[in-house]
N, C-alpha and C positions, 0 to 999 in steps of 0.2 A: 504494500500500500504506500505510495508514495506520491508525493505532488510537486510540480514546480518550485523551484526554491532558486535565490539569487544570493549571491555572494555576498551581497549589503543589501537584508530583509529591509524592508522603510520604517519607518519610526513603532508605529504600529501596525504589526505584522497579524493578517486574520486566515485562522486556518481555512485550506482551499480542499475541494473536494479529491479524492486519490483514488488506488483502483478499489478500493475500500468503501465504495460509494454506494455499492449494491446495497451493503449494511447499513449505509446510513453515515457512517464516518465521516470525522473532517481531518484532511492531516495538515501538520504543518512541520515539514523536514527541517533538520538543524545542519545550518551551515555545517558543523563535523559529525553529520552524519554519518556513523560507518567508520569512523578515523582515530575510536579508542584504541589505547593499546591493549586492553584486554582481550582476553581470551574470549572462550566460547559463554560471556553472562551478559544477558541482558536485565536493567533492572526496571522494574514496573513500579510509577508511582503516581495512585490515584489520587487525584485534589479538588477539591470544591471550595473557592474562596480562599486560597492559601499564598496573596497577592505578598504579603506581609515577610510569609518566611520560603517558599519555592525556591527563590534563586540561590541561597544560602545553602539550603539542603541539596541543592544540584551542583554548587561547585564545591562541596565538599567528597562527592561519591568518588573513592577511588579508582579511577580509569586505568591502572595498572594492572586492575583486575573486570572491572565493568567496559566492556568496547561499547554497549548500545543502552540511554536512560530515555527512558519512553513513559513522559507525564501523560496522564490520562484525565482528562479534565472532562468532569460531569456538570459541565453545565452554567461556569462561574461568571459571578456578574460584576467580578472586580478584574485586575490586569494579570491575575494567573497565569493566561496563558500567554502576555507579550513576556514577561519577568522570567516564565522556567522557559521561554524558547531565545531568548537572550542571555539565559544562562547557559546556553548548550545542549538542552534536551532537545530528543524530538515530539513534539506535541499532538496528543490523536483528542479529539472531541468527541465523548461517549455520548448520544441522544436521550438514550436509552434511561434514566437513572436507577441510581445504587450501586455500592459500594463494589458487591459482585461482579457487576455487568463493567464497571470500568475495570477490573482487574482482567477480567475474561480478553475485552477489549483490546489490553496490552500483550496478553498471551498471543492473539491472536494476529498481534502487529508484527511478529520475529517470530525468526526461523533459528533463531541461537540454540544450543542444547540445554543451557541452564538459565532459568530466569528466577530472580530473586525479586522482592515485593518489599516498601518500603513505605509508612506514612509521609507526607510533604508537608505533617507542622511543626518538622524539627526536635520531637520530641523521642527519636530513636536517632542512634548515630551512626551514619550511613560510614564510618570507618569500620564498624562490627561485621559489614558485608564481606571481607576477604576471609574473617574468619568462618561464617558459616557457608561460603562456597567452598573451601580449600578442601574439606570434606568430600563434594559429591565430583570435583575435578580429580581427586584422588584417585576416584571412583570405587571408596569404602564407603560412601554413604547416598540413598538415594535421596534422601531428603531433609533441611535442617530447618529447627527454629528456633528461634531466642526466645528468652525465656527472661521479662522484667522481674519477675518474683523473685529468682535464685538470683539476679543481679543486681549492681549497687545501681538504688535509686534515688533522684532530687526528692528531698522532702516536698510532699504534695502533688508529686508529678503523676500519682495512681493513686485512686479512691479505695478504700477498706473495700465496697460494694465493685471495685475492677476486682482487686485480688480474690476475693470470695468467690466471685462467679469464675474466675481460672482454676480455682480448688477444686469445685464443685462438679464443673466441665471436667475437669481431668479427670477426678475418682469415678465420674459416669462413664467414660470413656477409657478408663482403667479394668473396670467390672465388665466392661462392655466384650471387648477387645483385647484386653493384656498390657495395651501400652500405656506409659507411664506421663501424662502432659501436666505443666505446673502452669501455664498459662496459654492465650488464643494470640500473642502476640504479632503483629503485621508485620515484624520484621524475619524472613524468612529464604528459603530457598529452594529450589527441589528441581527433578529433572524434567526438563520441558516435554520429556517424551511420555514418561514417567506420569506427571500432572494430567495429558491430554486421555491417558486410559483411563484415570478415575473418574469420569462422565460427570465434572460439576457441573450443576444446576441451580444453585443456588446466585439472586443478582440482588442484596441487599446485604444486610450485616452478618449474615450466616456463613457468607463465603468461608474464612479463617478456617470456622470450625467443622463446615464441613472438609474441608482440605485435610481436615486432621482427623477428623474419622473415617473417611474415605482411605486416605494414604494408610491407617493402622489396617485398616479391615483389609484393603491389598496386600498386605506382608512387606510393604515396602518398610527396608532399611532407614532407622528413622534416628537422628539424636536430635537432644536438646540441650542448647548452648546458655548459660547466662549471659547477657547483655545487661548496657547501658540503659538508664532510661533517664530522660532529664523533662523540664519541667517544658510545654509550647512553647516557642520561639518567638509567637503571637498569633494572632486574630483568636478565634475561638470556637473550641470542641462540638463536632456535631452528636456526640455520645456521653460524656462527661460534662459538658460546657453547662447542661440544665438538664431538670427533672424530665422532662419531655423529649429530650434525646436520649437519657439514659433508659428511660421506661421502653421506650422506642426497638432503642436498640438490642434492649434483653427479650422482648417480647419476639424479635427476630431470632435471636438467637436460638434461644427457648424452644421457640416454635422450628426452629430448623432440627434443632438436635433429634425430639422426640420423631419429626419426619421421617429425617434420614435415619433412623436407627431402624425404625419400621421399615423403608425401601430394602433395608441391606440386610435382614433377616436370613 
């Protein structure tokens, strides 16, 4: 999927349509597009309104190991996507909303063997990303995730009511399956080939964790890494930020879990 692009984008650059258009997509290719020196990772990072902190979290991702960062913007009605395509991503426009669907959307942008997933409000440290790929390029591991509970966190930067429901998700999905998750953390990685057979369906706040049930119930190779976790960089939380995103987003989750546990019987 890719679209016209010129060497010197104009001040404010709007994504154009690509061959990506059957779906709906808008893309808007990055001057180094293709020109990382990493290897075979691409990283995915879905952002709605994240005008504040995107360019910061894009020049910080290490390209000695990420060649392709592919922001997937659902939607924003602030300068998201001029800021992360001036940082250097390349920029695809999800139509579709939720959290899922822009992730799917990134997946389904590159053909890299390994994509790894990122929030865009600075609140995970995209230098954590070499450690949970180095794993599955080793090819000891098919899939990793960090894990903010078992890692040193900013005071304040995860609510008692985040951690609880990682506990709680995990021992379901412990009893369930066998595997052992300490949190649904977005900071992740797994093998693009690997991801595209566990038949996600999920396009809302469930994604995460169906990746994690799906990926345990497949026998895929799985660790969990402690990470960083620091407090938003700014604007504010579509989960955390208020009662109304939190409820929101647990009643997704919630509602996914019991789903999917049913589907994969």
């Amino acid at each position: 999927m890719t679209a016209d692009s010129t060497k010197h984008p104009p001040p404010h650059p709007s994504p154009t349509r690509g061959e990506g258009a059957e779906r709906g997509l808008l893309v808007l290719e990055s001057d180094t597009h293709g020109a990382g020196e990493g290897g075979g990772v691409a990283l995915i990072i879905p952002v709605l309104n994240e005008a504040e902190t995107i360019a910061e979290v894009v020049r910080a991702v290490p390209r000695d190991v990420v060649r392709e960062i592919i922001v997937v913007d659902g939607g924003s009605t602030d300068e998201t996507i001029i800021r992360a395509h001036a940082a250097g991503a390349r920029v695809i426009v999800e139509p579709r909303s939720g959290y899922g669907a822009a992730c799917r959307a990134g997946v389904l942008a590159t053909e890299l063997p390994v994509v790894a997933f990122l929030d865009g409000d600075g609140s995970d440290d995209p230098a954590e990303i070499s450690r949970l790929v180095e794993p599955i390029l080793a090819g000891e591991q098919d899939f990793v995730i960090g894990s903010r509970a078992r890692g040193a966190r900013e005071k304040s930067s995860m609510g008692a009511h985040q951690l609880l429901a990682g506990q709680i998700a995990g021992m379901l999905m412990r009893a369930l399956y066998g595997v052992r998750y300490t949190d649904m953390c977005p900071l992740r990685a797994i093998r693009r080939d690997a991801l595209e057979k566990l038949g996600m369906r999920e396009r809302t706040y469930g994604w995460n964790l169906e990746m994690q049930m799906r990926a345990a119930r497949a026998g895929l190779r799985i660790l969990e890494l402690p990470v960083r976790h620091r407090n938003r960089a700014g604007g504010a939380s579509k989960v955390a930020g208020n009662l109304r995103g939190s409820l929101k987003a647990s009643w997704h989750m919630a509602s996914a879990l019991v789903r999917i546990a049913r589907e994969m019987r």
